[in-house]
C-alpha positions in Angstrom: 16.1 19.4 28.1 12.7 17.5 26.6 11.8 20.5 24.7 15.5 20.5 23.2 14.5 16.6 22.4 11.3 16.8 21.2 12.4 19.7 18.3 15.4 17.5 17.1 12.9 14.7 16.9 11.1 17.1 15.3 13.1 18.4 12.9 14.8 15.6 11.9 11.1 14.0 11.1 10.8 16.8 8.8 13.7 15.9 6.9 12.9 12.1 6.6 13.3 11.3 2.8 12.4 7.8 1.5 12.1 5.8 -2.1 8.0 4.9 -2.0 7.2 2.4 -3.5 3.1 1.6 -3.9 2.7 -2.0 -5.5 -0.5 -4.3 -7.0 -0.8 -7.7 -7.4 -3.1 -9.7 -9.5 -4.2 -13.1 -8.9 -3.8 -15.0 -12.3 -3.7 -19.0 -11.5 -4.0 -20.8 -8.2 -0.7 -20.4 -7.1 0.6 -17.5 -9.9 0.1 -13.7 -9.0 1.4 -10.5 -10.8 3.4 -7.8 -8.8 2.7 -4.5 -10.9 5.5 -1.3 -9.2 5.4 2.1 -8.6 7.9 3.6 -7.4 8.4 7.4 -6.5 11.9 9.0 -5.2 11.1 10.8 -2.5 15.1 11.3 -1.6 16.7 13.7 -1.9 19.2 12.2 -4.6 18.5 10.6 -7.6 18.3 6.8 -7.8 20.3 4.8 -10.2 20.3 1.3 -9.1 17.7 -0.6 -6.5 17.4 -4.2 -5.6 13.9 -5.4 -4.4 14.7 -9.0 -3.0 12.0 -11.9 -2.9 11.7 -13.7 0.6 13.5 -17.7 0.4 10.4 -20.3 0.9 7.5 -17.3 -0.1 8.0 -16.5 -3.8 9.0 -19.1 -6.6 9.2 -19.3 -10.3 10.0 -15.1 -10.4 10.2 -13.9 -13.7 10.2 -10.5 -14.9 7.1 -9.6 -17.1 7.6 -5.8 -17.9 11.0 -3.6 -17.7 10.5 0.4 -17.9 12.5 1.8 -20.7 15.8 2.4 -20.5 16.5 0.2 -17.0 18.1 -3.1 -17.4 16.8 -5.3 -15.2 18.2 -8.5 -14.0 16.3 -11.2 -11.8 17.3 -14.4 -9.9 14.7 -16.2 -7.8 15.7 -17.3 -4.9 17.5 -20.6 -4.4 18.6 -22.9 -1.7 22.5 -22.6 -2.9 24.3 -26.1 -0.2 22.3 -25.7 2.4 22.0 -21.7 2.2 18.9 -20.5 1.7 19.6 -16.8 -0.2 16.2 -14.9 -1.5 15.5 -14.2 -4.9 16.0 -10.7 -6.5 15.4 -8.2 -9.0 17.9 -5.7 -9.7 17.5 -2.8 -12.0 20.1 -0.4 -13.2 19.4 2.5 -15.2 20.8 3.0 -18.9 21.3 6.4 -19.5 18.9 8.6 -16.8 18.3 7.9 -13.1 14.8 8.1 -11.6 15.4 12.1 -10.8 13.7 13.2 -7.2 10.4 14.1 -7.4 9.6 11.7 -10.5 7.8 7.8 -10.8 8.9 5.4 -12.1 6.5 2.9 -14.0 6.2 -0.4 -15.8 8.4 -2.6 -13.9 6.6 -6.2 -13.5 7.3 -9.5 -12.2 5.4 -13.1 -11.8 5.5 -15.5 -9.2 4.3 -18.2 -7.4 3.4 -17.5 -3.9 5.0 -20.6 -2.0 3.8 -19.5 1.6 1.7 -22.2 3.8 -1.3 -19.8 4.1 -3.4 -17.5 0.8 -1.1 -14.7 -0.3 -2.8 -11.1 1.6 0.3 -9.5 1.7 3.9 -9.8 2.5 6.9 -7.7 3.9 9.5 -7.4 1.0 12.6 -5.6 1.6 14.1 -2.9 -0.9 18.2 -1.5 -1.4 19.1 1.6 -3.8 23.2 1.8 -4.3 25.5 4.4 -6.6 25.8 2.6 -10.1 29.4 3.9 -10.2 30.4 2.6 -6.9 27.2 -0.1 -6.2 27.3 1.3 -2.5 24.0 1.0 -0.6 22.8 4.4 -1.0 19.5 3.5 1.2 17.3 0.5 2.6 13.9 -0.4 3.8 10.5 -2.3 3.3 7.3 -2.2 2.2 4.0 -4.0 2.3 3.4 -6.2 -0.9 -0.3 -6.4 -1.2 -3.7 -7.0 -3.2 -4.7 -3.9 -5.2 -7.8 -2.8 -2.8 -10.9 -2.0 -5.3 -14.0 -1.3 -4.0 -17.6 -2.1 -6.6 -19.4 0.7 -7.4 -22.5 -1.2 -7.3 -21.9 -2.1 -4.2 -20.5 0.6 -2.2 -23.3 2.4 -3.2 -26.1 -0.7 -1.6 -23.8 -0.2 1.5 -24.2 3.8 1.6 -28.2 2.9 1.3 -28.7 0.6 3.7 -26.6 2.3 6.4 -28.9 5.3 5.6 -31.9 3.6 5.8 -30.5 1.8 9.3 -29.6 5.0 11.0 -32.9 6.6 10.1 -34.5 3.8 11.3 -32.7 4.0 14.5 -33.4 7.8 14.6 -36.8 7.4 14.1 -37.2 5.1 16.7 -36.1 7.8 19.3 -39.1 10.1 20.3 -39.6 13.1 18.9 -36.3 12.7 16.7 -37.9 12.0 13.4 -38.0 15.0 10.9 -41.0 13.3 9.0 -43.1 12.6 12.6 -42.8 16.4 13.2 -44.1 17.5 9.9 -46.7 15.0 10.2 -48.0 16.0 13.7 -47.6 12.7 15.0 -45.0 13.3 17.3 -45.5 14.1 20.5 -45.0 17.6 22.1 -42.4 18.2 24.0 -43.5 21.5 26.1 -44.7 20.6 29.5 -48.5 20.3 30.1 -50.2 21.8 32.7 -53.1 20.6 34.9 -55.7 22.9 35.9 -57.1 22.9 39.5 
């Protein structure tokens, strides 16, 4: 019975299809960030709609800075409508050709101003993709909003260096470990002396 559960978990695992979407944000003023999106269809239909909403209370001031070609995109930032509190959104609907499985699609960009009490690191923001024709909710998920990570050059390459440098010195600081001490003849041997009677 487990091994009958484990290979439906299994193969149902294998068949798990989802929209990815991979995002970057920019700082650009003390409250004001860019959100720059990528997003790949991974389903295993094509995509002709999707709604990425904007969390009540975190983001404020959305606007939408860059639309790919040939999506319509539509945004309304989120609003505290008599007492309801509804998040913001930004829907996009493609013109004449869905995002086909297996392709990206680029360009789409939005600004904001992070309203949270703490720095903006990253958020949770949730995503829908429906049927243009019927606008049902084809699928639904999240996905972590965060700082593009780059790493200096410069400085990745000090790090590499010094952690060199600090595991040779801890190697070196080990008897007869040290490369250099055994070319040098400094280290001492390690075969057992004998004492003569």
């Amino acid at each position: 019975m487990k091994l009958i559960l484990f290979l439906t978990l299994l193969i149902s695992s294998m068949n798990a299809n989802a929209l990815l979407i991979n995002t970057s944000v920019t700082k650009l003023d003390n409250q004001q960030y860019q959100a720059d999106y990528q997003i790949y269809n991974n389903t295993q239909t094509a995509v002709d709609g999707m709604i990425v909403y904007f969390q009540f209370g975190l983001f404020d001031n959305l606007t939408l800075l860059h639309s790919p070609a040939e999506w319509d995109v539509f945004v309304a930032p989120a609003q505290d409508i008599f007492g309801w509190q509804e998040d913001g959104f930004a829907d996009a609907l493609a013109l004449s050709s869905p995002l086909q499985v297996g392709e990206t699609l680029n360009g789409l960009s939005f600004v904001f101003d992070w309203a949270g009490k703490s720095e903006f690191i990253s958020t949770t923001q949730r995503f829908e993709t429906y049927d243009a024709n019927t606008f049902d909710v084809t699928s639904e998920g999240s996905y972590q909003l965060r700082f593009a990570q780059s790493v200096s050059a410069p400085t990745s390459v000090l790090f590499f260096i010094a952690l060199v440098g600090l595991l040779n010195m801890l190697y070196k600081g080990r008897p007869g470990n040290s490369h250099l001490a055994k070319l040098s003849g400094k280290c001492a041997s390690k075969q057992a002396q004998g004492v003569a009677a």
